[in-house]
C-alpha positions as CSV (number, residue, x, y, z in Angstrom):
1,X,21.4,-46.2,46.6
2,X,20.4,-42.4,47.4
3,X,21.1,-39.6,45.0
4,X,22.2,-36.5,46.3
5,X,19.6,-33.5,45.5
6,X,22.0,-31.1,45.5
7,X,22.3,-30.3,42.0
8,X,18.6,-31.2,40.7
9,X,18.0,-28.0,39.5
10,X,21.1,-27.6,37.0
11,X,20.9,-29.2,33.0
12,X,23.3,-32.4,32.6
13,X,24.3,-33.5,29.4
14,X,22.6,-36.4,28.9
15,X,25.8,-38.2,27.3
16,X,28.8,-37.7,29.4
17,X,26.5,-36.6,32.6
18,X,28.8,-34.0,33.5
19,X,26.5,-30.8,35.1
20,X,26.0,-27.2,33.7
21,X,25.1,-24.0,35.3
22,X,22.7,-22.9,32.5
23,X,20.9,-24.4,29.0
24,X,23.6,-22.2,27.1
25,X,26.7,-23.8,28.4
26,X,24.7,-27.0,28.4
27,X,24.2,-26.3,23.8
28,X,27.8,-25.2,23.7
29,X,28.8,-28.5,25.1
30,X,27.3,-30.3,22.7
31,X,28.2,-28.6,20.2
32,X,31.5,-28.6,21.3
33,X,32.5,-32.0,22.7
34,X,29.7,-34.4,21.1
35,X,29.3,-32.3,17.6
36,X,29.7,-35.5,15.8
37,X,27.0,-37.7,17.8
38,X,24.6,-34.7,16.6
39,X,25.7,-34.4,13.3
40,X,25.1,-38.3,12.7
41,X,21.7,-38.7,14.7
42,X,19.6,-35.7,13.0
43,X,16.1,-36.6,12.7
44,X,14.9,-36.3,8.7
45,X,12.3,-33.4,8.1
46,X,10.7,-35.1,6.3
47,X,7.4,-37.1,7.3
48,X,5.4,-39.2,5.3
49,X,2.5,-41.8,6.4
50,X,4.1,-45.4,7.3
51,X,2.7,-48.4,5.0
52,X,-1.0,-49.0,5.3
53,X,-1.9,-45.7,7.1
54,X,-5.3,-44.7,6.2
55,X,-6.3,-41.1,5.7
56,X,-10.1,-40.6,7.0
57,X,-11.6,-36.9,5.4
């Protein structure tokens, strides 16, 4: 199968694939349409070493 080039150059939300003609519109969409995919998948701030990490001064 060959992909058409055509729009290489625009963002595309990575979740419905539908195209954008800037990163604005592309942030609006998601906060628009997949607010609640966002909302649920936020990374946590905060960071701590995993079990058995060692810390080498």
């Amino acid at each position: 199968m060959v992909l058409p080039l055509v729009d290489e150059h625009k963002p595309k939300c990575y979740l419905c694939h539908e195209g954008f003609e800037n990163i604005e519109k592309l942030k609006e969409h998601h906060n628009s349409a997949h607010k609640e995919f966002f909302e649920s998948n936020e990374k946590q701030n905060t960071r701590e070493p995993a079990p058995g990490d060692v810390t080498v001064f």
